[in-house]
C-alpha positions as CSV (number, residue, x, y, z in Angstrom):
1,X,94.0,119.1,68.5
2,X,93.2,122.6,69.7
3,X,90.5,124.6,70.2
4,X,92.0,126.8,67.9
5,X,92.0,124.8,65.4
6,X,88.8,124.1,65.0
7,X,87.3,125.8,61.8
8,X,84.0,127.3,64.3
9,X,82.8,128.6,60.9
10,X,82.7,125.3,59.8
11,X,81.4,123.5,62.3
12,X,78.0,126.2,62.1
13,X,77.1,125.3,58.9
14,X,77.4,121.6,59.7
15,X,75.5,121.7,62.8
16,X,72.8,123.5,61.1
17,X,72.4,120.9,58.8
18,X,72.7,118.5,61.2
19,X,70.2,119.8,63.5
20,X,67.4,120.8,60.6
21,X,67.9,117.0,59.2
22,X,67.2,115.8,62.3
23,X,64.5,117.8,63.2
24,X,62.6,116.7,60.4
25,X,63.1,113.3,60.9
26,X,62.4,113.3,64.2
27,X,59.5,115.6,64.0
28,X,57.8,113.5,61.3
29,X,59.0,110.3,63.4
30,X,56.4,111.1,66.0
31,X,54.0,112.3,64.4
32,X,53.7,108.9,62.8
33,X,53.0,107.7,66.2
34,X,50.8,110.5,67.4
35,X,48.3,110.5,64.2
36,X,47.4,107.1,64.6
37,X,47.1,107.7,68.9
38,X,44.9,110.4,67.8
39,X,42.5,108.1,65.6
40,X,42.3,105.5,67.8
41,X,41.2,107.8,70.4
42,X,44.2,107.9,72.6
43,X,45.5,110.7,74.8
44,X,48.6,112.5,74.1
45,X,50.0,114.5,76.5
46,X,52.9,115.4,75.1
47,X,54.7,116.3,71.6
48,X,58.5,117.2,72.0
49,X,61.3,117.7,69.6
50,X,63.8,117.2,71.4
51,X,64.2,115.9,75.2
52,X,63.5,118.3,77.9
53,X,65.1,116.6,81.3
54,X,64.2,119.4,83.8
55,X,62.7,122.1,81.4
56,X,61.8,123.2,78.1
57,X,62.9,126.1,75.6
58,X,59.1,126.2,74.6
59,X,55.8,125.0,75.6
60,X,52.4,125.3,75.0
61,X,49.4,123.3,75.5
62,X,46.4,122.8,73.0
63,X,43.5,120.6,73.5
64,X,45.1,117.9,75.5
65,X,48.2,118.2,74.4
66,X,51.4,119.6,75.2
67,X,53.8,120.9,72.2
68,X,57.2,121.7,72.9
69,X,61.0,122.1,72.5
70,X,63.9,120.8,74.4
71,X,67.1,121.3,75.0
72,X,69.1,118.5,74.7
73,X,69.4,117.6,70.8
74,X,69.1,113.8,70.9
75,X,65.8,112.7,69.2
76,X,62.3,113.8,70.6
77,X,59.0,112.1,72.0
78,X,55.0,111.7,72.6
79,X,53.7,110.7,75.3
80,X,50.7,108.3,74.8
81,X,49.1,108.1,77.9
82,X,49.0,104.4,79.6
83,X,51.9,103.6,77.6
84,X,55.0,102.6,79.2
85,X,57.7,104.3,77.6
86,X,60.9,106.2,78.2
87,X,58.6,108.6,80.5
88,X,58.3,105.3,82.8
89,X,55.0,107.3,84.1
90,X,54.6,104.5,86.6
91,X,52.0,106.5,89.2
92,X,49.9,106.8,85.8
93,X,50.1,102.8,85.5
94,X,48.9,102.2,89.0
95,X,46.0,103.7,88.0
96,X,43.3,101.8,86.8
97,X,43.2,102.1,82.7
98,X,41.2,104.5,81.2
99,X,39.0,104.1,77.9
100,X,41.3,107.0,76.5
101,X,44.7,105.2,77.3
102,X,46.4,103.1,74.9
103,X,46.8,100.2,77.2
104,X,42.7,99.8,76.7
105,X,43.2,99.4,73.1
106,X,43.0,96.1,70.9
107,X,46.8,94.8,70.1
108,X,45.9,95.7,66.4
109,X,45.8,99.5,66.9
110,X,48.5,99.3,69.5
111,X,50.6,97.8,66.8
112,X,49.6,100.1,64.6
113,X,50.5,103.2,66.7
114,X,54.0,101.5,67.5
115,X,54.9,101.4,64.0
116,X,53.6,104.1,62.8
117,X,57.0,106.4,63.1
118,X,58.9,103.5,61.5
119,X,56.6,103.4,58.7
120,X,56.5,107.2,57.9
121,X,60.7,107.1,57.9
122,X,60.9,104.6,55.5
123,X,58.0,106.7,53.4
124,X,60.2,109.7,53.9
125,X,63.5,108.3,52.7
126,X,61.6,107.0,49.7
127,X,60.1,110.3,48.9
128,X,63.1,112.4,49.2
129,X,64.8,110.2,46.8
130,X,62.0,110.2,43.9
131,X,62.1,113.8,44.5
132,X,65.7,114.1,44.2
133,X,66.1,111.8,41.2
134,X,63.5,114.0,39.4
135,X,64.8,117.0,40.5
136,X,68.3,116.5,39.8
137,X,68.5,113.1,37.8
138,X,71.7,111.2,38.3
139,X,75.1,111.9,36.9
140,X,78.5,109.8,37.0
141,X,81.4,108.5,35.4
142,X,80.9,104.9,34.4
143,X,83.7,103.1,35.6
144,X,84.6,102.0,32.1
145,X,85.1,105.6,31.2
146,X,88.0,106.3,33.9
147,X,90.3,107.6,31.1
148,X,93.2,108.4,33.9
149,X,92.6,105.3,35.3
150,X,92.3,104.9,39.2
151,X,93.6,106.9,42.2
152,X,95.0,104.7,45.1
153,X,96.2,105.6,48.5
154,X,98.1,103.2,50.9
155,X,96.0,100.4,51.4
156,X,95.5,100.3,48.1
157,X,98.9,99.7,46.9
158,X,99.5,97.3,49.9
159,X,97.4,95.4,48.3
160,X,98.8,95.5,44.8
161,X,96.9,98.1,43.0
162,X,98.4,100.6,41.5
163,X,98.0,104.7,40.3
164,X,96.6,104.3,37.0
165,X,94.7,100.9,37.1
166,X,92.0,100.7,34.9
167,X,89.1,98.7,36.9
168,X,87.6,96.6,34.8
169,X,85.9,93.9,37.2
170,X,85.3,93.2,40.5
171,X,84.7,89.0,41.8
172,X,84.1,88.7,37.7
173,X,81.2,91.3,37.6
174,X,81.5,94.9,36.0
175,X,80.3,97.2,38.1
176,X,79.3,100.7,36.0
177,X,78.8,102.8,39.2
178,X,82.6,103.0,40.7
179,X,81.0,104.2,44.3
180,X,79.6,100.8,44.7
181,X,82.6,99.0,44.2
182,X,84.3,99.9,47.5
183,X,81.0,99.0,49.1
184,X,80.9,95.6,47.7
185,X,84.4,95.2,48.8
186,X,84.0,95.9,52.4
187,X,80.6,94.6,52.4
188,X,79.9,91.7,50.3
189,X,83.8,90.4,51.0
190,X,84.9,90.5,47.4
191,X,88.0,88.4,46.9
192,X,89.6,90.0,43.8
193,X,89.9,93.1,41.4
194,X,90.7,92.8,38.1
195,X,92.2,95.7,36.2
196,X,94.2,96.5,33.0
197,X,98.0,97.9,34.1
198,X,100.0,98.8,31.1
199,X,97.7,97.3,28.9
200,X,97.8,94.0,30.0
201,X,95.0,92.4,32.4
202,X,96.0,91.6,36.2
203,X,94.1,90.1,39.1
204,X,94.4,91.7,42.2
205,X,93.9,89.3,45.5
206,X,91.8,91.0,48.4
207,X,92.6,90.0,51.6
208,X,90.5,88.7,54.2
209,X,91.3,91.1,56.7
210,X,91.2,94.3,54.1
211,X,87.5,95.1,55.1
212,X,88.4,95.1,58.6
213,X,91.6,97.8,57.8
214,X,89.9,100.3,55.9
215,X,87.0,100.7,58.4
216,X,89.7,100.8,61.1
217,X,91.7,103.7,59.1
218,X,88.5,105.1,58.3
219,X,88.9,105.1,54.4
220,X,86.2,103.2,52.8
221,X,87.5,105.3,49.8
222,X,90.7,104.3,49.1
223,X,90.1,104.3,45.2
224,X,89.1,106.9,43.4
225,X,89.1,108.4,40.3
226,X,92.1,109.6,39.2
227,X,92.0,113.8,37.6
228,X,94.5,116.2,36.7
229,X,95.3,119.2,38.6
230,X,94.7,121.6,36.3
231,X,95.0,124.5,38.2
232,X,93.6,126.4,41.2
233,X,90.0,127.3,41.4
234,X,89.6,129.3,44.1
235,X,91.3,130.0,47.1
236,X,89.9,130.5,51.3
237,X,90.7,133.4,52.0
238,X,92.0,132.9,55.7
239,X,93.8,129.9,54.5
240,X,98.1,129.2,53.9
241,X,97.3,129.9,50.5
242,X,95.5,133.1,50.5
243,X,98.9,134.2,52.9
244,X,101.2,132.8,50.0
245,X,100.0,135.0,47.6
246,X,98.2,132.0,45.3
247,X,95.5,132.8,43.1
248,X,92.4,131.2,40.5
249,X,93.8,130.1,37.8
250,X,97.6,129.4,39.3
251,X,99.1,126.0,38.4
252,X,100.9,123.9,40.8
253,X,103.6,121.7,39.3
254,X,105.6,120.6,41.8
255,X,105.8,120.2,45.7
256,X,109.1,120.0,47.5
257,X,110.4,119.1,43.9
258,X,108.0,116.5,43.5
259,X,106.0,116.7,40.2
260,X,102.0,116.7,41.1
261,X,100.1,116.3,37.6
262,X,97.3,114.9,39.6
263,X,95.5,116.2,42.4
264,X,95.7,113.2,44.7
265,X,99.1,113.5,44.5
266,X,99.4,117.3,45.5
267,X,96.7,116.1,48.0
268,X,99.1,113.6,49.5
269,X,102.1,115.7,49.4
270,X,99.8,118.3,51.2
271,X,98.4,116.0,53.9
272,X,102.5,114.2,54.5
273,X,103.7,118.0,55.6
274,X,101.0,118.2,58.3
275,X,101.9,121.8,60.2
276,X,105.7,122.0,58.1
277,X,106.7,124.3,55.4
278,X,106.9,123.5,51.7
279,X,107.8,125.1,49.1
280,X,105.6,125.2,45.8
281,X,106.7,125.3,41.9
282,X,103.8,127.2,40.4
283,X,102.9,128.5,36.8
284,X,100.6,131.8,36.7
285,X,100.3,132.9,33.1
286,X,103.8,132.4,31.2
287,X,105.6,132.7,34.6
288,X,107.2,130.2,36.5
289,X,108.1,130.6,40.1
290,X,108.5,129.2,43.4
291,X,105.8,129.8,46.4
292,X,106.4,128.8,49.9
293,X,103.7,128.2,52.3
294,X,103.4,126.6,56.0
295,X,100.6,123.6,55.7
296,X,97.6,123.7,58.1
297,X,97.6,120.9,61.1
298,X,94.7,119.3,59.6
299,X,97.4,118.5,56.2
300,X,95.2,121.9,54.2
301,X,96.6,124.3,52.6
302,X,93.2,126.5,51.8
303,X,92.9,125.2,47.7
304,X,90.2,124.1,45.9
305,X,90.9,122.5,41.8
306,X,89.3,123.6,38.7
307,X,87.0,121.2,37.7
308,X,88.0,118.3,35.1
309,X,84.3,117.0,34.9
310,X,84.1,118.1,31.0
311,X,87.4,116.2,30.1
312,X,85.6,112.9,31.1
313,X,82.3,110.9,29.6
314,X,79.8,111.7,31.8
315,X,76.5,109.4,31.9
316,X,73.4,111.2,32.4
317,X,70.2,110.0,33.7
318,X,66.7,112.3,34.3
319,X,63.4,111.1,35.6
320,X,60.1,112.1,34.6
321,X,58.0,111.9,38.0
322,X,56.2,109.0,37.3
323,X,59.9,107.5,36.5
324,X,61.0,108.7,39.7
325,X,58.9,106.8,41.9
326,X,60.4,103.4,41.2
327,X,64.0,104.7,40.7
328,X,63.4,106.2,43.9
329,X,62.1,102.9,45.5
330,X,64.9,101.0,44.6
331,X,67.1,103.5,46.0
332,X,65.7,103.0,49.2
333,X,65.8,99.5,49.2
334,X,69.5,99.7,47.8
335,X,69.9,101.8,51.3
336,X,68.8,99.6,53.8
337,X,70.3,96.3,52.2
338,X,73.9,98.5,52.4
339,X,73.1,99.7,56.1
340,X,71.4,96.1,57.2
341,X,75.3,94.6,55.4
342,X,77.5,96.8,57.8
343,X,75.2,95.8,60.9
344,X,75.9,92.5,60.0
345,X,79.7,93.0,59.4
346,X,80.0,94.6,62.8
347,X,77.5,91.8,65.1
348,X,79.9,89.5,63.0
349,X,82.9,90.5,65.1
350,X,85.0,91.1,61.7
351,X,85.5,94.8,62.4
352,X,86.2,96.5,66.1
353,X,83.0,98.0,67.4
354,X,84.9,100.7,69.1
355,X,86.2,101.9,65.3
356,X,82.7,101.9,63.9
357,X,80.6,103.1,66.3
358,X,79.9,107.3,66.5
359,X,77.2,109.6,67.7
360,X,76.3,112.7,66.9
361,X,79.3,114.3,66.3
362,X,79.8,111.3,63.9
363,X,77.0,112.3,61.9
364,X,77.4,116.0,62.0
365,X,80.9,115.6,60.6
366,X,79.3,113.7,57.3
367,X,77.6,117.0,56.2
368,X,78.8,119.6,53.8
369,X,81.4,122.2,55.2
370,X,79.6,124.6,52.9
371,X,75.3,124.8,53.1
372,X,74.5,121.9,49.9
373,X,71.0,121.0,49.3
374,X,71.8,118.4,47.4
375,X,74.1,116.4,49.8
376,X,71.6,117.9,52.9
377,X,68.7,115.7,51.5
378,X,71.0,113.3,50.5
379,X,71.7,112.9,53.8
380,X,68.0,113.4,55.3
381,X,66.8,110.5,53.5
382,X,69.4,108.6,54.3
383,X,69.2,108.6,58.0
384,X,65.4,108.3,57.9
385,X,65.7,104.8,56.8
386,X,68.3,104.2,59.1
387,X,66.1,105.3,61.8
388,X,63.6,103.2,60.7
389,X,66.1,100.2,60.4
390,X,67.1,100.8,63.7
391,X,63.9,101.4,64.8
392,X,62.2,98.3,64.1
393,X,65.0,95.9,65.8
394,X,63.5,94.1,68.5
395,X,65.0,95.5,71.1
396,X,63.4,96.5,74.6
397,X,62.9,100.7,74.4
398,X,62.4,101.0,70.5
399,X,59.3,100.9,68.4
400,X,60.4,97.3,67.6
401,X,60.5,96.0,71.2
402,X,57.0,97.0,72.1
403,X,56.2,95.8,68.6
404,X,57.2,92.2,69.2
405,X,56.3,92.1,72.9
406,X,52.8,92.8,70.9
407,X,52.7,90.5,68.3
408,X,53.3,87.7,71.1
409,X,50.6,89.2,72.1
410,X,48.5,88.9,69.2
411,X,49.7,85.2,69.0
412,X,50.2,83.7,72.5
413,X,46.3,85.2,73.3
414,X,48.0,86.3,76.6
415,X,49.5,90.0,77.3
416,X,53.0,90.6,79.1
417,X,52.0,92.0,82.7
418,X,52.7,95.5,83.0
419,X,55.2,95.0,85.8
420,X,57.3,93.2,83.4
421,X,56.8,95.9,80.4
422,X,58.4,98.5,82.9
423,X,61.1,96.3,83.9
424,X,62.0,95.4,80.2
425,X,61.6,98.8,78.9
426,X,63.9,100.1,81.8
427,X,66.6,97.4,80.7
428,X,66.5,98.4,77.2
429,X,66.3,102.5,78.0
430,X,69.4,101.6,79.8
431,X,71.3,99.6,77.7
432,X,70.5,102.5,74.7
433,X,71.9,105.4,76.9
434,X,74.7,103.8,77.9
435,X,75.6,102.7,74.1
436,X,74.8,106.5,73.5
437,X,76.9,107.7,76.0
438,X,80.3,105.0,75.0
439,X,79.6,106.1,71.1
440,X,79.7,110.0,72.4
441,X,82.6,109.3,74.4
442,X,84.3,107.4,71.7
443,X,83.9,110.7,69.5
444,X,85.5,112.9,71.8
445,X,88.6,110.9,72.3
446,X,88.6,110.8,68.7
447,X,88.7,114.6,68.3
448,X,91.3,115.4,71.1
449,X,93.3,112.4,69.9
């Protein structure tokens, strides 16, 4: 991979997403921590989005506290003072405690304060979904209503599905929402599919080890629902098919002589001819003729299909506000059970660490190449409650650490010494950094590779 290959255009928009998401997250993140600081009376000297090693973009002080803006794009902060945190303000600690630090405060409001940015992500995630369901209501295909049957790609077929499977159940259940089926199957370890082929009923056998290959090859969606390429709906205009002379409306029948009456297949025949030259049997109008075009590196060819929505039976669902609420709710839960399942498969040793972890550029990649409010918030809501899922495991460093160091507290009747506070908090601001750092590096050997 080159630097020149790199759609930059493409990579703006995500970014922007990326870093707006993240900025309200984070943003709303602390202030869940500094609003109860604030009513219990605490200090806070500091407010940053972002962190700001050596110096700020922006700064400005009001009251006693300091707002600002750094410059490295990670996450963000408050500083509570007489709270050890990743500061590690230990001259502050030496000191002895103030009425106005949080270390003079009753374990019940510290606890409070700890949890409060975990408590406003999961409220976020929960709200962004009510809103979204009774903004937009939910649309889909029920799985029932696949009338070309299924898409498959290699893994797939390997192991014994088929183009054109109709799914019918999955472990004995019927499932109505397809895009939960490939999550029950990597999560849940479903042992077998059973689909109609040719009319007839067949029992697919999942292996053990299938989970493990998909997250390895990185396609958790190796079903889908199978459409007809129609035709061409539009066209980039930089792309191999702008320079071929295609066009809205054109009809692709063939590929290297292959017939492609669905798009998966043109898809595949695309992506097989990564950086070669093929050669096109396309139908504009009445005519019939044959198109050659050299195929992007990254297996693109610049073509986007008409839509085939209207051909299939689409199930519709809209919220009133109040209706919303608990849709929304559920949603959320629905989240962190899925998230809190691929934690587990991954402590369980089933997949390779190295294959699932990913940092920011990771995430980035999983927005929209074009600006989509619909997938941004999507999104937004989604990694809120994972932040707050992550948030609250007790490890030394996050919310949850100083939580449960807290709640011994509370129970035990004796509080951790300080000196030991530091020392755990410095382990676990270590051990975060350096999993940062191995998931960042892991990303860029992944792009050059």
């Amino acid at each position: 991979m080159t630097l020149l290959a790199i759609n930059w255009a493409e990579v703006a928009v995500k970014a922007g997403q990326f870093i707006l998401s993240f900025s309200i997250i984070v943003v709303l993140h602390e202030l869940g921590h500094f609003l109860p600081a604030r009513w219990f009376k605490c200090r806070v000297e500091k407010f940053y989005l972002f962190f700001n090693p050596w110096f700020s973009l922006f700064k400005k002080k009001i009251g006693e506290t300091e707002y600002g803006l750094g410059w490295v794009p990670f996450g963000g902060y408050v500083k509570i003072a007489g709270m050890i945190d990743e500061s590690m303000d230990k001259e502050q600690m030496k000191q002895p405690a103030q009425p106005w630090e949080f270390r003079s405060k009753p374990a019940w409001q510290r606890l409070i304060i700890m949890l409060g940015g975990v408590t406003v992500n999961l409220i976020l995630g929960f709200l962004i979904y009510a809103c979204m369901l009774w903004y937009w209501g939910e649309s889909y295909v029920p799985t029932n209503k696949f009338k070309y049957g299924i898409a498959t790609d290699s893994l797939a077929q390997s192991i014994g599905l088929r183009d054109g499977d109709h799914l019918l159940r999955v472990d004995g259940e019927y499932i109505d929402r397809f895009n939960k089926i490939p999550l029950k199957v990597i999560l849940t370890g479903a042992k077998t599919l059973e689909v109609e082929r040719d009319g007839k009923p067949v029992t697919v056998n999942i292996p053990d080890d299938f989970a493990a290959k998909l997250i390895h090859f990185k396609t958790i969606n190796f079903i889908d629902m199978r459409v007809p390429f129609t035709g061409i709906d539009s066209v980039i205009d930089t792309s191999a098919a702008a320079r071929a002379g295609l066009r809205k409306n054109d009809q692709v029948l063939a590929v290297n002589g292959k017939p492609v009456p669905y798009y998966h297949e043109f898809r595949k025949a695309i992506q097989s001819n990564k950086g070669k030259p093929i050669e096109m049997q396309v139908v504009r109008g009445k005519d019939t003729s044959n198109v050659a075009a050299t195929v992007s590196e990254n297996g693109t060819i610049g073509v986007y299909p008409l839509s085939t929505v209207d051909s299939f039976e689409v199930k519709k669902i809209s919220y009133g506000f109040f209706d919303a609420i608990p849709a929304g709710f559920t949603k959320s839960i629905e989240t962190l059970e899925s998230y809190w399942l691929q934690l587990k498969l991954i402590f369980s040793g089933k997949v390779n660490t190295n294959e699932s972890l990913g940092s920011v550029i990771s995430i980035g990649k999983m927005f929209a190449p074009q600006w989509d409010w619909m997938q941004f918030w999507s999104l937004t809501a989604f990694f809120s409650l994972v932040l707050a899922l992550m948030n609250i495991l007790p490890i030394p460093g996050l919310d949850g650490g100083h939580a449960l160091f807290t709640i011994i507290e509370m129970v035990s009747g004796r509080k951790p010494s300080e000196k030991f506070l530091e020392y755990a908090q410095m382990v676990g601001m270590v051990l975060l950094l350096g999993l940062m750092a191995y998931a960042l590096g892991l990303d860029i050997f992944r792009l050059f590779k």
